[in-house]
C-alpha positions, 0 to 999 in steps of 0.5 A, spaced: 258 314 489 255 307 489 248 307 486 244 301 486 240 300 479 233 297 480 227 297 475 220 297 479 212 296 477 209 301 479 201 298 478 195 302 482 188 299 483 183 304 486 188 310 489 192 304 492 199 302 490 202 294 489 208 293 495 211 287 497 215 285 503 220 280 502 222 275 508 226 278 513 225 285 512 222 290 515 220 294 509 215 294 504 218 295 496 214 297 489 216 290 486 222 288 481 229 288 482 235 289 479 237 288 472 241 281 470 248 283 466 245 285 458 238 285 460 234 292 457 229 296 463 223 291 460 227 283 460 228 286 468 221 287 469 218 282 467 222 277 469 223 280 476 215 281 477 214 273 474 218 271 480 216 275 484 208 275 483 207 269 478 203 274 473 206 276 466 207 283 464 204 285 456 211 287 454 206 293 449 203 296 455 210 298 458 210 305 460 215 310 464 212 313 468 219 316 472 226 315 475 227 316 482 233 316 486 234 316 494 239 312 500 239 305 500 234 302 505 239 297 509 246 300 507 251 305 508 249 312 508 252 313 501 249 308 497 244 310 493 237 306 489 236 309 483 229 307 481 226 306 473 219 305 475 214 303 469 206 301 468 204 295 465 198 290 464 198 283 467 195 277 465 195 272 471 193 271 479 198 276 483 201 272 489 207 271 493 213 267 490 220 266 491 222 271 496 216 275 496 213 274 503 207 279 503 203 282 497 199 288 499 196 294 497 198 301 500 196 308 501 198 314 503 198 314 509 202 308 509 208 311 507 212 311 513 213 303 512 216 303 505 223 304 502 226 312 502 226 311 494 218 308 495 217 315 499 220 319 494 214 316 489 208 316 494 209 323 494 209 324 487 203 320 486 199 323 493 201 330 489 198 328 482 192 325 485 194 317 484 195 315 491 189 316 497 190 317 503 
């Protein structure tokens, strides 16, 4: 089965949680990307989210906080997103940049707008008390 490897921030702030849209889409996605041939979990991350968001990840705050797998959001059935979600610290201002269009900040409640693999981790985090309603 096709499998989609993506690495993601996951990055809470009073029970909410960092997503961002892209230009063109219809869903919201944690921010990050997929990992450049040779690139470890952690070069992935920071690079994704300094193009992305403009801010600097502390490469020593790094935590793995899970793996989560489910259907590509935009392809055939069978493709699948695995998602290696890590915390992190930053330095820096949060804003859009590349093909970011929109940077907010969701709920539980938002859970119907984000990607299939994005739902798998809200769930986790509602049920562990991490993401409000």
């Amino acid at each position: 089965m096709p499998l989609i490897d993506k690495i993601a921030w996951l990055h809470l702030h009073e029970g909410r949680i960092l997503s961002t849209r892209s230009r063109g889409k219809d869903r919201y996605y944690l921010p990050g990307g997929k990992r450049e041939p040779g690139e470890t979990d952690a070069q992935t991350l920071l690079r994704e989210i300094r193009e992305e968001l403009t801010v600097a990840l502390d490469p020593a705050s790094l935590q793995p906080r899970g793996v989560f797998t489910a259907p590509a959001h935009g392809h055939a059935p069978e493709v699948l997103v695995q998602m290696t979600l890590y915390a992190a610290t930053y330095t820096g201002t949060l804003q859009p940049a590349a093909e970011i269009e929109e940077v907010v900040w969701l709920s539980y409640r938002h859970r119907p707008q984000v990607s299939a693999v994005d739902q798998l981790i809200f769930d986790w985090l509602h049920e562990r008390g991490e993401l409000v309603e």
